[in-house]
C-alpha positions in Angstrom: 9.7 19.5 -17.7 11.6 16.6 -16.9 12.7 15.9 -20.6 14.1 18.2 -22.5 12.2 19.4 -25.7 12.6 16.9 -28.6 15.8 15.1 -26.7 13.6 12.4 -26.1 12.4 10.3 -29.0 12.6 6.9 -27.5 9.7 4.5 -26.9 8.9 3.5 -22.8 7.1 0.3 -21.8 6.2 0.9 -18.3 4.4 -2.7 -16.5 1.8 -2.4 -14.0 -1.3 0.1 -14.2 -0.7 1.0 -10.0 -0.2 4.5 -8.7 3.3 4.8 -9.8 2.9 2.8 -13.3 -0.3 5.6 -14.3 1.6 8.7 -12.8 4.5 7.9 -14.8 2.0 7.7 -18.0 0.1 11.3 -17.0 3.4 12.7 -16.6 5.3 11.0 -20.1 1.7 12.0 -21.8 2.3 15.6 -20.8 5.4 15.9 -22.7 4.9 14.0 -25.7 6.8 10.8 -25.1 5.5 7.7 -26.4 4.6 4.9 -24.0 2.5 2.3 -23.5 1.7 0.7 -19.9 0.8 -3.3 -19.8 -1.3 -4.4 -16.7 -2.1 -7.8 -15.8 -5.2 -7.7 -13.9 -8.6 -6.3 -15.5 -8.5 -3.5 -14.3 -6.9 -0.1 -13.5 -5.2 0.9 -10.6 -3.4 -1.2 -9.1 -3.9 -1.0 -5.1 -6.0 1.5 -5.5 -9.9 1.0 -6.6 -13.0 0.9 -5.1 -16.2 -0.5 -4.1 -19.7 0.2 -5.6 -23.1 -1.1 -4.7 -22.1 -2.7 -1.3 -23.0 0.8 0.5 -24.3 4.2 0.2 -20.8 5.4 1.3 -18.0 5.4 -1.2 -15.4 3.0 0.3 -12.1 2.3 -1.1 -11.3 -1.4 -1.8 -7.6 -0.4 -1.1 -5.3 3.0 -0.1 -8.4 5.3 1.1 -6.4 7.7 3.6 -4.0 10.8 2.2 -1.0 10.3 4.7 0.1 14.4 4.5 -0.9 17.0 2.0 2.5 18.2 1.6 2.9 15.6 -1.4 2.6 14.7 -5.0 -1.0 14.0 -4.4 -1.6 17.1 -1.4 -1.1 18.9 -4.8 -3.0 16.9 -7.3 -6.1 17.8 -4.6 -5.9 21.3 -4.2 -5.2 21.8 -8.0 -8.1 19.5 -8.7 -10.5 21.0 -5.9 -11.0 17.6 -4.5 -12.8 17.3 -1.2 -11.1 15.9 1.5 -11.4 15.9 5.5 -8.4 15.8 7.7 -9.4 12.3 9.7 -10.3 13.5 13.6 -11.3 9.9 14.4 -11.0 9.2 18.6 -9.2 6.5 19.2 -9.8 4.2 21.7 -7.8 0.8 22.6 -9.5 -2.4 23.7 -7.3 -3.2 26.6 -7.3 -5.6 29.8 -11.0 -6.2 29.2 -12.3 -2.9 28.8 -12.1 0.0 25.7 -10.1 3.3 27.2 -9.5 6.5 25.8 -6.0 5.9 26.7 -3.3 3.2 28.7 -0.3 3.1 30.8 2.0 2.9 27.8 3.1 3.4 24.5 5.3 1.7 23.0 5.7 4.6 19.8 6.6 7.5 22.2 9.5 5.0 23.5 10.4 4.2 19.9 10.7 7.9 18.8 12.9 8.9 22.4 15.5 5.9 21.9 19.0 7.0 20.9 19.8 3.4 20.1 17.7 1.2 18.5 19.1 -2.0 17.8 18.1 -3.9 14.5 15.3 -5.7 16.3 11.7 -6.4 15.5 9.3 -5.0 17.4 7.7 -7.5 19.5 11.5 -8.2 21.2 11.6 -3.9 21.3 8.8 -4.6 23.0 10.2 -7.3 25.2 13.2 -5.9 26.3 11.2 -2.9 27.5 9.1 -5.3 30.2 5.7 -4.9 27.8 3.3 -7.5 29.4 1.1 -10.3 27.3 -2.0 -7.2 27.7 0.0 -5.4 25.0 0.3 -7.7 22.7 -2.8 -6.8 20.5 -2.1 -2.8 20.6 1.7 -3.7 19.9 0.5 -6.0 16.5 -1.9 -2.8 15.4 1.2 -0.5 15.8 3.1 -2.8 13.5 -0.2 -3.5 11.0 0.3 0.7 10.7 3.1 -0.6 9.1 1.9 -3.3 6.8 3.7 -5.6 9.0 3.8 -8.2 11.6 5.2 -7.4 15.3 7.8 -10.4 14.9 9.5 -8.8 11.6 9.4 -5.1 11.3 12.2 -3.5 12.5 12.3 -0.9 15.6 15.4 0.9 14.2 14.7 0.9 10.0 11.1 1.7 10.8 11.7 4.5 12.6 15.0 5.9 10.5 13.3 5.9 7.2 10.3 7.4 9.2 12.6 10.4 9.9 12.7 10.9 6.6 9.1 11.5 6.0 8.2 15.1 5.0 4.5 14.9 3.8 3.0 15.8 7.2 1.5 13.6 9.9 -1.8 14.6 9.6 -4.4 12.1 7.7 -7.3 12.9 5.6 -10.1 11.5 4.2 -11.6 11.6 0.6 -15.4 12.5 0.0 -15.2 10.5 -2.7 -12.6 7.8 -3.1 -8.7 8.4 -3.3 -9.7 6.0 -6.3 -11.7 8.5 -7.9 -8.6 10.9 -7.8 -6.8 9.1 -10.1 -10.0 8.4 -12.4 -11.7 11.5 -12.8 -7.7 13.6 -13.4 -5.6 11.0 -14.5 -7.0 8.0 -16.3 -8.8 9.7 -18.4 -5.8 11.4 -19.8 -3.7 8.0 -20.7 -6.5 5.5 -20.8 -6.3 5.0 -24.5 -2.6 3.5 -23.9 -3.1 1.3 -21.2 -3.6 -2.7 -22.2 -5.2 -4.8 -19.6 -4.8 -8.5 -19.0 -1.2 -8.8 -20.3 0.8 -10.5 -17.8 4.4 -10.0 -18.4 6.7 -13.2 -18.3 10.4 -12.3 -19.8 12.0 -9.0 -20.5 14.6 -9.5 -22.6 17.6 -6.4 -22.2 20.8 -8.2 -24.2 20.3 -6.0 -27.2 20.0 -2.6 -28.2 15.7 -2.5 -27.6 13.8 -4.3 -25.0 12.2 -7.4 -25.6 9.3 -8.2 -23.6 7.2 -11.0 -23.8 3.8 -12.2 -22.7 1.6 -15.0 -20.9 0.3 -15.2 -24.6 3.3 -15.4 -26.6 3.2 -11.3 -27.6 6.4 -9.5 -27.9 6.6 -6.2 -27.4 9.7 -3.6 -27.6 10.6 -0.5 -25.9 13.8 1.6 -25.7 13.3 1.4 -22.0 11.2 0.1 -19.2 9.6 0.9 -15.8 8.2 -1.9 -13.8 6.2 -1.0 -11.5 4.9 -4.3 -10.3 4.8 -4.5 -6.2 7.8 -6.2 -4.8 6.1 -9.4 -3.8 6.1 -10.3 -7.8 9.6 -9.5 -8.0 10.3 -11.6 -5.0 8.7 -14.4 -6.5 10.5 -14.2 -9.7 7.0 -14.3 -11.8 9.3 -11.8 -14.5 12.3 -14.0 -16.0 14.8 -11.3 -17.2 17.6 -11.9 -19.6 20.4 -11.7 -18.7 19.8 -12.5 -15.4 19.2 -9.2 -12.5 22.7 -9.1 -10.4 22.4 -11.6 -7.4 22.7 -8.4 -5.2 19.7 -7.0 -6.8 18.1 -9.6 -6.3 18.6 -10.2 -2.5 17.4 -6.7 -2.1 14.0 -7.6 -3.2 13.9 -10.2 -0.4 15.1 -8.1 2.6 12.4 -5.9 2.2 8.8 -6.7 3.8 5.7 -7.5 2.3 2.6 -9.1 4.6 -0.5 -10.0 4.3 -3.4 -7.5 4.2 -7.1 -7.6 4.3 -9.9 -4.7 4.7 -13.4 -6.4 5.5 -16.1 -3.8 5.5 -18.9 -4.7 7.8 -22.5 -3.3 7.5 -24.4 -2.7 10.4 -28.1 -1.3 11.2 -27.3 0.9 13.7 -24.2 2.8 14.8 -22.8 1.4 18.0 -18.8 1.5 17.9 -16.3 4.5 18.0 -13.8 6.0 15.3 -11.1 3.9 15.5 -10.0 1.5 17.7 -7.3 -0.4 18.3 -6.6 -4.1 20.1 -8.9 -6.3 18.8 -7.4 -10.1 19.3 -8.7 -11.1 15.4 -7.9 -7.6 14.4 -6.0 -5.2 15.5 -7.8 -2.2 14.2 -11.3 -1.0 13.5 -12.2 2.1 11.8 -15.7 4.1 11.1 -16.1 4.4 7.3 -18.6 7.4 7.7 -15.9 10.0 8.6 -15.9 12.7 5.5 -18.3 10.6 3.8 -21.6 11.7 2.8 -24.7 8.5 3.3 -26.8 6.6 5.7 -25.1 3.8 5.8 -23.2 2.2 8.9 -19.8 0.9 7.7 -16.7 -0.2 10.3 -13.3 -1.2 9.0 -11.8 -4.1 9.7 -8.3 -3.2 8.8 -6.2 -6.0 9.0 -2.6 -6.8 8.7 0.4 -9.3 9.3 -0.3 -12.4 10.9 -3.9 -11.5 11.6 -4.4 -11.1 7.9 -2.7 -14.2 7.3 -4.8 -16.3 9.3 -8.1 -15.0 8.1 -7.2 -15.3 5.1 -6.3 -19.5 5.9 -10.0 -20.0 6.7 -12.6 -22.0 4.4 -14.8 -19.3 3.4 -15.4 -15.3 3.5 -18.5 -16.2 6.2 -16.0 -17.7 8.6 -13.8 -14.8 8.2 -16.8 -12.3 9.1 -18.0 -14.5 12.0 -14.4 -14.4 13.6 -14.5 -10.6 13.2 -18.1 -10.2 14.8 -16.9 -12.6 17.6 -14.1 -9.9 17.9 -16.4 -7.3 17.9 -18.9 -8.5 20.3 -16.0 -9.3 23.2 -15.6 -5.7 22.6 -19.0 -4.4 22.6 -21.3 -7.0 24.6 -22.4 -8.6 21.6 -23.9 -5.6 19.8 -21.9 -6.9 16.4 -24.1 -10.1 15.7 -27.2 -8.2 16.6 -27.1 -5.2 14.7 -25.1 -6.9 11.5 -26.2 -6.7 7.6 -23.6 -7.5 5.4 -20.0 -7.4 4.5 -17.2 -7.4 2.1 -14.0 -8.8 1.6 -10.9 -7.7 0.0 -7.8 -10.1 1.1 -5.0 -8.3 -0.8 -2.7 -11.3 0.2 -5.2 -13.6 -2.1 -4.6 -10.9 -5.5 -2.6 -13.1 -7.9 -0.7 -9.6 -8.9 -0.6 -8.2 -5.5 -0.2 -10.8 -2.9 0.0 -8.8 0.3 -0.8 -4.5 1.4 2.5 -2.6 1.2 6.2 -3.3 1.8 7.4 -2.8 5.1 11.5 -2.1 6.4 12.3 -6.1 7.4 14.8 -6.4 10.4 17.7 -6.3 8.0 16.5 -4.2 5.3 19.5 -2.2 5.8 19.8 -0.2 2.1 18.5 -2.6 0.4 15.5 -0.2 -0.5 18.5 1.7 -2.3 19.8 -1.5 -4.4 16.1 -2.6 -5.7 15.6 1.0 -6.9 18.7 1.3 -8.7 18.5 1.0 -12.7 19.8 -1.8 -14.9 21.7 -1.0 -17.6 20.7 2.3 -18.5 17.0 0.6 -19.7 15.1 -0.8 -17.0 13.6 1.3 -13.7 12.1 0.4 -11.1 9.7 2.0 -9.4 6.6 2.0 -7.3 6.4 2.6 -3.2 8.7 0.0 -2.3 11.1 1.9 -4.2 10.7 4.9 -2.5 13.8 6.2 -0.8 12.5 9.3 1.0 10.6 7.5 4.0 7.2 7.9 1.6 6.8 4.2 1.0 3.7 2.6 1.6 2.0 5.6 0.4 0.5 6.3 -2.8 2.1 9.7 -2.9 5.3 7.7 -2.7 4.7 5.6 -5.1 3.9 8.7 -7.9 7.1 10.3 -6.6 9.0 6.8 -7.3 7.6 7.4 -11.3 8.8 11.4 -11.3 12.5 10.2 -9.7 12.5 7.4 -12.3 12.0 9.3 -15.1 14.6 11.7 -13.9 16.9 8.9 -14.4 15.7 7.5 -17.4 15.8 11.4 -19.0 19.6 11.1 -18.2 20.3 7.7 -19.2 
């Protein structure tokens, strides 16, 4: 329990219907609190959803891989029965010309043996370590791991808050969807408080209750709040709060990372590509869809992130996007791409108005400021969701549920 029989008869407003925003909701719902969550998109979930009718394999529109089962979620699964797969993918890089199950170097292994990591990003890591121009595409999939562009992720954040992680290294897979997780053992549970389309403008904490108001004109009022919006909205000061969030607050939001991201899911008649592989000039990685998955169909990731994602996402149309991918592809594989396509799909998290990029990443210069945007304000509003997260678990939607339990925490001693 994290409140305290009957100690807490106080009404929570928690804004956004992501991972963090419904796990906070399953977990208030349990013990009897009254809450009500206010998302601004049309539907639930948040970064998480998924795709249906594109493919006889169920693919997830958005988080699809559990990062550790020593987690929040690791224990949702085995409590729920839920099938998953650790991911035993091969991984091969595209590299000088030619795929190869391995190459001379890599630049992670350095990473995790340096003593001293300077405040750097990782392309001038990179640099100072005599990489050549032939690593430049399997350095920019090492830092679109991260959500992140080579030029601004940090070598020595990255790999501190990495440090931190405890959820275990090992991925897996869903049968389903990690989607269908949260909507077959959670939704279900809190869907009848959950209000769609309502796009929060001002939240109003002068006075004794919250005042929040919407796109519409709706007030609403809470005794406290959890916003759980991603920190690109917070960045871009979408939320007007009265009185106005300390300056230092607010300079946190902006020292922490938050690219672009795309996942383009390409259909293809016959299988002619490997598990994963990394180096691909348009993008940087490529992943088979089948692994854990039961169906006929043949499905390859395009995972894309950073400035890759950012300049497919600048072209006129969803066709050119896929043509520059299947150009990719058929450099790779001798032009096998364009002959054995079908169809594709595109998500471009960067184009979501409520979204607008993957996950947040540690900027060169983050420093703590991870530690400031978590902290509350006046005893009434929390903040939560995986940018929030302080224990090396951002990024993850295990992180982001743990961001709603630590919140709560907070708010039960406020």
């Amino acid at each position: 329990m994290i409140f305290k029989e009957g100690s807490f008869n106080k009404k929570v407003l928690i804004i956004g219907a992501g991972a963090a925003g419904l796990y906070a909701g399953y977990l208030l719902k349990a013990e009897g609190v009254d809450f009500q969550i206010l998302e601004a998109s049309d539907k639930i979930g948040g970064r998480l959803g998924k795709i249906e009718g594109f493919s006889d394999l169920p693919l997830d529109s958005g988080a699809e891989w559990l990062h550790g089962k020593r987690s929040i979620m690791g224990e949702l699964v085995k409590r729920t029965g839920t099938k998953i797969k650790r991911d035993k993918s091969k991984e091969f890089y595209w590299f000088e010309g030619k795929l190869r199950k391995k190459i001379p170097r890599y630049l992670e292994d350095e990473l995790e043996e340096d003593d001293h990591l300077e405040d750097i990003s990782f392309k001038e890591y990179a640099e100072s370590k005599d990489y050549g121009e032939e690593y430049t595409y399997i350095i920019e999939q090492l830092a679109g791991d991260y959500g992140a562009d080579s030029t601004e992720l940090s070598a020595k954040w990255t790999l501190k808050e990495e440090e931190a992680y405890s959820a275990g290294f090992k991925d897996y897979k869903f049968r389903d969807t990690y989607f269908d997780l949260f909507e077959k053992h959670i939704i279900p549970e809190i869907e009848d408080e959950i209000q769609l389309n309502t796009v929060v403008k001002k939240i109003d904490y002068s006075g004794d209750r919250i005042l929040v108001e919407d796109a519409k004109g709706k007030s609403y009022e809470a005794d406290k709040l959890m916003l759980t919006v991603p920190v690109s909205v917070l960045q871009e000061g979408d939320i007007m709060f009265s009185p106005p969030l300390p300056q230092e607050k607010s300079d946190a939001f902006q020292k922490i990372g938050m690219g672009a991201g795309m996942k383009v899911f390409l259909k293809f008649g016959q299988k002619f590509y490997e598990g994963y592989v990394a180096g691909g000039k348009v993008c940087a990685a490529y992943a088979d869809e089948s692994w854990a998955k039961k169906g006929e169909d043949h499905v390859l990731l395009a995972f894309v992130m950073g400035k890759q994602a950012a300049y497919l996402s600048t072209l006129e149309s969803e066709q050119k996007i896929v043509e520059a991918l299947l150009s990719d592809l058929d450099e790779i594989y001798g032009g096998q791409a364009s002959a054995y396509f079908l169809a594709a799909h595109v998500v471009d998290w960067g184009k979501h108005p409520y979204i607008r990029g993957a996950y947040s990443f540690s900027k060169v210069g983050i420093g703590n400021a991870r530690e400031i945007a978590a902290q509350p304000i006046a005893g009434k509003i929390f903040f939560a969701g995986e940018a929030m997260n302080l224990n090396g678990h951002h990024q993850t939607v295990h992180g982001a549920a743990e961001t709603a339990i630590q919140q709560l925490i907070r708010m039960s001693n406020s």
